[in-house]
DONUTOR-287635 format. One record per residue (C-alpha): residue number from 1; residue in one letter; x, y, z. Coordinates in steps of 0.05 Angstrom, whole numbers, plus 5000, padded with zeros to 4 digits. Layout:
# residues N
{num:NUM, residu:A, u:X, v:Y, w:Z}
...
//
This chain:
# residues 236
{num:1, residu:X, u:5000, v:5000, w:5000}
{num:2, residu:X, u:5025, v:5073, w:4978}
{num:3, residu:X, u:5047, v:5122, w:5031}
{num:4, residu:X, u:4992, v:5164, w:4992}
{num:5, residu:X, u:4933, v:5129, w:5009}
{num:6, residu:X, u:4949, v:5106, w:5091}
{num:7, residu:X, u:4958, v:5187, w:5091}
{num:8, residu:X, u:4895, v:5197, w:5052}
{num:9, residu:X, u:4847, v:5151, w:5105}
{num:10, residu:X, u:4882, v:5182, w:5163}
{num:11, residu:X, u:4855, v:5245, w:5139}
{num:12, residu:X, u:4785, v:5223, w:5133}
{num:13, residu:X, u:4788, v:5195, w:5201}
{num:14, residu:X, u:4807, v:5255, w:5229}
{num:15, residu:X, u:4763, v:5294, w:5190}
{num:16, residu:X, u:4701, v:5249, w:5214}
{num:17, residu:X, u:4721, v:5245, w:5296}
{num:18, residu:X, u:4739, v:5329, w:5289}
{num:19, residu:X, u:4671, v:5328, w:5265}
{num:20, residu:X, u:4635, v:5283, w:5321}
{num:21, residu:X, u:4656, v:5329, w:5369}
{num:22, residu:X, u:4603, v:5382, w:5358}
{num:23, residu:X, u:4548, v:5342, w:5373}
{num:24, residu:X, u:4565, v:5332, w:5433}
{num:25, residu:X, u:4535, v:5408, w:5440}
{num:26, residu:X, u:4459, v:5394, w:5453}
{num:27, residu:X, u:4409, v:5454, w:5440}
{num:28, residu:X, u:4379, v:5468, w:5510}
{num:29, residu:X, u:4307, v:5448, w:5511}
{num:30, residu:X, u:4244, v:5461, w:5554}
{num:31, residu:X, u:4273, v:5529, w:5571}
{num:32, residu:X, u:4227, v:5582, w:5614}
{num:33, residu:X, u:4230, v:5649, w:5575}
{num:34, residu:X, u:4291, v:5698, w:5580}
{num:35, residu:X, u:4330, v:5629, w:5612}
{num:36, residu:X, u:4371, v:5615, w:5549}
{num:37, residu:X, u:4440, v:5652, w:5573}
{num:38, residu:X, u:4442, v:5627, w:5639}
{num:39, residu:X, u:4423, v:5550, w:5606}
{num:40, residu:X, u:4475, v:5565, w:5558}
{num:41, residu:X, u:4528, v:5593, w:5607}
{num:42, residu:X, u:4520, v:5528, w:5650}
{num:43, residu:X, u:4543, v:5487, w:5594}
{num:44, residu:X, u:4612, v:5517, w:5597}
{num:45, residu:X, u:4644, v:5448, w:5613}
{num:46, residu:X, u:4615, v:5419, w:5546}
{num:47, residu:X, u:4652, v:5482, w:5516}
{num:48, residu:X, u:4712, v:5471, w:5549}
{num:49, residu:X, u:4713, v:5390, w:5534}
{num:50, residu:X, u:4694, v:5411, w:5463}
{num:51, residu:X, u:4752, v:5460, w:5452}
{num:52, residu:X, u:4802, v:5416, w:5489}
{num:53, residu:X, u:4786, v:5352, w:5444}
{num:54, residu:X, u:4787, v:5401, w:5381}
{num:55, residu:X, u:4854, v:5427, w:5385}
{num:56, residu:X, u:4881, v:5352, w:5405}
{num:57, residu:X, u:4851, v:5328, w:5346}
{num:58, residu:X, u:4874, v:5382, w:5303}
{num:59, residu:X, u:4948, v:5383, w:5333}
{num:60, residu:X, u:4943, v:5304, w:5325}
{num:61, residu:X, u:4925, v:5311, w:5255}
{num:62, residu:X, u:4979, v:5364, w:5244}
{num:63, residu:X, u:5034, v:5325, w:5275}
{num:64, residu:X, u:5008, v:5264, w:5224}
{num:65, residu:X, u:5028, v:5296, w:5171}
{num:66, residu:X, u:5094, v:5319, w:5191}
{num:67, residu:X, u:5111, v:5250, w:5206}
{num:68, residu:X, u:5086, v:5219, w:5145}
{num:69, residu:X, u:5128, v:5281, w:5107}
{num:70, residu:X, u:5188, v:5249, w:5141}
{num:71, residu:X, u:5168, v:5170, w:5115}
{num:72, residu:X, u:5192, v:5158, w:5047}
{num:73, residu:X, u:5142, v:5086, w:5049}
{num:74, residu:X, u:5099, v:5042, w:5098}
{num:75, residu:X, u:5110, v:4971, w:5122}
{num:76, residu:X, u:5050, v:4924, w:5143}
{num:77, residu:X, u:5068, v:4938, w:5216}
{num:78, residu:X, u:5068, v:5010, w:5203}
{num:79, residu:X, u:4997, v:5011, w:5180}
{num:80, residu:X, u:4982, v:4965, w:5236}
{num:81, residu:X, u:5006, v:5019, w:5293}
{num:82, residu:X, u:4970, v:5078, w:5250}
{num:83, residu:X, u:4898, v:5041, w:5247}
{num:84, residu:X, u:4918, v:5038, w:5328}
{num:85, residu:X, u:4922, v:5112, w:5328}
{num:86, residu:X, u:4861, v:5132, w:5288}
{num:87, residu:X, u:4820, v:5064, w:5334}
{num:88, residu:X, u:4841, v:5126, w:5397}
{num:89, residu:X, u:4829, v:5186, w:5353}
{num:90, residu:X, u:4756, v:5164, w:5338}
{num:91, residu:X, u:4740, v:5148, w:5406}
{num:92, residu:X, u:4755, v:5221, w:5428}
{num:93, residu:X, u:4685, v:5239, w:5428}
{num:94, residu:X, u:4656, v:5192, w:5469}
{num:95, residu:X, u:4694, v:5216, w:5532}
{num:96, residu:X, u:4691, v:5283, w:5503}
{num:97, residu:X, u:4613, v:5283, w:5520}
{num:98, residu:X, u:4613, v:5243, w:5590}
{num:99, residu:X, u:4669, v:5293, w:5616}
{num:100, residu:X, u:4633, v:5355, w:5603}
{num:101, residu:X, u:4567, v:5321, w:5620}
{num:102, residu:X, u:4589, v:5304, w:5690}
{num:103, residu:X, u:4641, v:5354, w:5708}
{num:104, residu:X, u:4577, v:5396, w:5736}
{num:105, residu:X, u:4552, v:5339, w:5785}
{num:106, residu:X, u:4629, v:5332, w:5803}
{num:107, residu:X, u:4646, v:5269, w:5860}
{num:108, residu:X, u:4653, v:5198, w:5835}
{num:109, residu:X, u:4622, v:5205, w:5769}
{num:110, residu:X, u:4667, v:5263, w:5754}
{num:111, residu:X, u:4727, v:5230, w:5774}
{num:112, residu:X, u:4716, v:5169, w:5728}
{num:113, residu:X, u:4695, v:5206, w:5660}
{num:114, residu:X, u:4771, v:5248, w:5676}
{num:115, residu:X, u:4802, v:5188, w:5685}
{num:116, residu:X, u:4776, v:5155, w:5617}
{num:117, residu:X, u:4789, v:5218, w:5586}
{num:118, residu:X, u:4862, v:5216, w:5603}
{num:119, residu:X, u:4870, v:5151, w:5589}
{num:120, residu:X, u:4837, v:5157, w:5519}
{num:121, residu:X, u:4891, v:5205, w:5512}
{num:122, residu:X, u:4946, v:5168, w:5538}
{num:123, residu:X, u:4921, v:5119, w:5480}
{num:124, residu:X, u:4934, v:5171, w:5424}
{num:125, residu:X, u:4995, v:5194, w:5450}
{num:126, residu:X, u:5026, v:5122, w:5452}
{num:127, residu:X, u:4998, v:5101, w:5401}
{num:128, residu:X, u:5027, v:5170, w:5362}
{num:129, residu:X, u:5096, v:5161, w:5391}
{num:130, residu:X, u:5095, v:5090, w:5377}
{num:131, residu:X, u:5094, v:5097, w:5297}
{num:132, residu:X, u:5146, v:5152, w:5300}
{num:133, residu:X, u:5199, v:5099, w:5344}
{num:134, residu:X, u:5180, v:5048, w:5300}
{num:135, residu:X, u:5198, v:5080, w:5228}
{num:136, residu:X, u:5262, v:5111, w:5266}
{num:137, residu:X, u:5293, v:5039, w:5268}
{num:138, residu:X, u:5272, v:5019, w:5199}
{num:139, residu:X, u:5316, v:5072, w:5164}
{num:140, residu:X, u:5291, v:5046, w:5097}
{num:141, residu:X, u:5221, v:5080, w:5110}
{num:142, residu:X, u:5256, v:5148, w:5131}
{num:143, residu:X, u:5254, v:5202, w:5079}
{num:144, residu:X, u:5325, v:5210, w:5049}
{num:145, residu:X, u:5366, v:5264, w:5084}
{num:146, residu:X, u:5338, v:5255, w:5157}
{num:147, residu:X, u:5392, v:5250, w:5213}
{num:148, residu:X, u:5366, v:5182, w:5261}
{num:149, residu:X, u:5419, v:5210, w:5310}
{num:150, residu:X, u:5388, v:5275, w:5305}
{num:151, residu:X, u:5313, v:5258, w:5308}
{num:152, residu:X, u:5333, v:5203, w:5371}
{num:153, residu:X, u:5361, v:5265, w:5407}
{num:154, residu:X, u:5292, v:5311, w:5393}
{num:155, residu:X, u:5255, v:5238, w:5410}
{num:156, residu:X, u:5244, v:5267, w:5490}
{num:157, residu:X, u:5202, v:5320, w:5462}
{num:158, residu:X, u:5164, v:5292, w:5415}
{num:159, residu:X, u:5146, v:5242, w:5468}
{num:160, residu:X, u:5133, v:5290, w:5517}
{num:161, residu:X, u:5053, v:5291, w:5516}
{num:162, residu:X, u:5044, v:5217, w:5550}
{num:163, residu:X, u:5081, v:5239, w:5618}
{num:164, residu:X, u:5023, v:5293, w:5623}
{num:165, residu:X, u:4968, v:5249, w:5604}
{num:166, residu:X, u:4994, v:5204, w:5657}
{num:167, residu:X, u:4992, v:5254, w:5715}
{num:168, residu:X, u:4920, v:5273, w:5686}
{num:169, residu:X, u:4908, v:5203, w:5726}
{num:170, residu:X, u:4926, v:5234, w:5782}
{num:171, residu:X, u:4899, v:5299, w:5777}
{num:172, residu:X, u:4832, v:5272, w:5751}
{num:173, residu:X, u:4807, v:5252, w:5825}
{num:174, residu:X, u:4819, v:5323, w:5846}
{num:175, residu:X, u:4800, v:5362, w:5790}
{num:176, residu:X, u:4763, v:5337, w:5730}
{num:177, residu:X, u:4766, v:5410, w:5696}
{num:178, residu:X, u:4838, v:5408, w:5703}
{num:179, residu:X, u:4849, v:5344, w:5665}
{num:180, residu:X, u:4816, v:5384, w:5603}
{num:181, residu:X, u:4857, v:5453, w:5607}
{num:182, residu:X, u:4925, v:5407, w:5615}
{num:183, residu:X, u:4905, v:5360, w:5554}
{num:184, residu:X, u:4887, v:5415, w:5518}
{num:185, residu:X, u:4958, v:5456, w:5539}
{num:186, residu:X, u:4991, v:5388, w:5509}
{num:187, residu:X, u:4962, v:5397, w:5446}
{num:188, residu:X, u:4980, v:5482, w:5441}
{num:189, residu:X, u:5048, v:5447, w:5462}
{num:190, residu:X, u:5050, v:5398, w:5400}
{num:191, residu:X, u:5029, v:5459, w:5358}
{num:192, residu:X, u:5111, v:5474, w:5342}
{num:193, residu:X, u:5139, v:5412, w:5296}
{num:194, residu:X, u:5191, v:5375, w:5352}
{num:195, residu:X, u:5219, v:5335, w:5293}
{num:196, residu:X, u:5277, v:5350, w:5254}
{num:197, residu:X, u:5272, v:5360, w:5178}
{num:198, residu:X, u:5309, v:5321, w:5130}
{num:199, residu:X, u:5378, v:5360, w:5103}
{num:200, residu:X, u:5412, v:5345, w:5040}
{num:201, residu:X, u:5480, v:5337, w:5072}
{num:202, residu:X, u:5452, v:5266, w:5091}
{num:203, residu:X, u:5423, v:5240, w:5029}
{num:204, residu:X, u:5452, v:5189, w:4996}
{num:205, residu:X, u:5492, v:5203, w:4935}
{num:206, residu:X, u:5452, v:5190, w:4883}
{num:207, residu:X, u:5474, v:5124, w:4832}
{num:208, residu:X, u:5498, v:5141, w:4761}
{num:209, residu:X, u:5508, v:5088, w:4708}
{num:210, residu:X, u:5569, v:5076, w:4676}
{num:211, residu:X, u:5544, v:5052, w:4610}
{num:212, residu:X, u:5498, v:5086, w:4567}
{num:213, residu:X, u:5451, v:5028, w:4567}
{num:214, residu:X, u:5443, v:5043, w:4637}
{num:215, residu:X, u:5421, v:5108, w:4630}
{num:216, residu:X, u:5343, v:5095, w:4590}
{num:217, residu:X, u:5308, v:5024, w:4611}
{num:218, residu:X, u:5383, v:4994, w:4639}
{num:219, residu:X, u:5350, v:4962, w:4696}
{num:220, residu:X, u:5397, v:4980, w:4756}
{num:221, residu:X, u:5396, v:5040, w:4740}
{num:222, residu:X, u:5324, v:5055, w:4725}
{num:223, residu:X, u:5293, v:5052, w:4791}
{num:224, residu:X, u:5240, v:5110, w:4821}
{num:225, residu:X, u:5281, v:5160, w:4878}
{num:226, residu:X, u:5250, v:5145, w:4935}
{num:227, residu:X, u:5226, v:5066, w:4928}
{num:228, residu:X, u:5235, v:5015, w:4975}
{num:229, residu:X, u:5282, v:4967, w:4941}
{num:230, residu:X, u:5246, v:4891, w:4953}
{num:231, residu:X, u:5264, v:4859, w:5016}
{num:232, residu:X, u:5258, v:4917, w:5061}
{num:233, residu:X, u:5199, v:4895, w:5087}
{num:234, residu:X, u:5155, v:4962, w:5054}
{num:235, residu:X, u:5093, v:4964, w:5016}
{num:236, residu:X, u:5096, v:5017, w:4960}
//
């Protein structure tokens, strides 16, 4: 399978889950007259949920294609870990809702829809960091040009998302609200691009044929820049 396409129904996953979100905003009903801006006002955790899974989303989907930039192909396994990612990315809504349904009761119920909020993102963010470790010890799907040494060295940063959501375990049985503002401080965090970009100095010199016959249909010679060559393990 092309790098094209596994980039192509990532984006339509994120495009669809992005999308869930705002129905999670429910028109008040059964209002008495003049009560609509107070009824609206006490929906300010669905707001804050809402804009919290948004820009984790967004960031996520971002990030997806900065990493995919970096791939020059995709192995079986590789597709394996993304459809891992976008199985957490779709969920996002679903915790989305009960968090900012039952932030206003607050106590037990509270508690719990923080704490599978925080682990639904601790499930994107492993499952994010996961596809990134994975290509950066199978050089043959790295984009020509990138520095492993380089991108292991930015690797703390990139992966630095996880260590929060995992103190959002913590901080869920104290303050639901709070697990919301810090996952959605992650994902302002995520907005810069950790990752190095690919420099020429470390591209491989390019092959040049030594016979003319070489040069037009010679075989060796006549491969596309950029393909896997067979054995690698990568499905063009």
């Amino acid at each position: 399978m092309s790098k094209n396409r596994v980039e192509a129904f990532s984006d339509g996953v994120f495009a669809v889950a992005i999308t869930i979100l705002v129905f999670n905003l429910q028109v008040p009903s059964g209002l008495a007259h003049g009560a609509l801006w107070s009824t609206l006002g006490a929906l300010w955790p669905s707001y804050a949920t809402y804009i919290a899974s948004f820009l984790t989303i967004g960031v996520m989907w971002m990030n997806h294609h900065g990493v995919f930039r970096r791939l020059r192909a995709v192995d079986r396994n590789l597709q394996l870990l993304n459809l891992l990612l976008l199985l957490t990315v779709v969920f996002v809504p679903f915790p989305t809702a009960l968090l900012g349904r039952f932030i206003p009761a607050g106590g037990d119920d509270a508690a719990a829809a923080a704490t599978l909020y925080a682990l639904t993102s601790i499930g994107i963010g492993a499952s994010f960091s996961s596809i990134w470790i994975y290509a950066l010890y199978r050089p043959e799907l790295l984009a020509p040009g990138l520095d492993p040494d380089l991108v292991r060295r930015r690797l703390p940063l990139f992966s630095a998302g996880p260590v929060v959501y995992l103190a959002c375990l913590v901080v869920a049985h104290y303050s639901p609200i709070l697990v919301a503002v810090l996952c959605g401080m992650v994902a302002v965090y995520y907005f810069w691009d950790w990752l190095p970009e690919a420099r020429p100095a470390y591209a491989l010199p390019e092959a040049r044929p030594s016979h003319p016959s070489e040069r037009v249909g010679g075989g060796e010679a006549g491969g596309v820049e950029g393909r896997v060559e067979p054995g690698h393990g990568a499905d063009e």
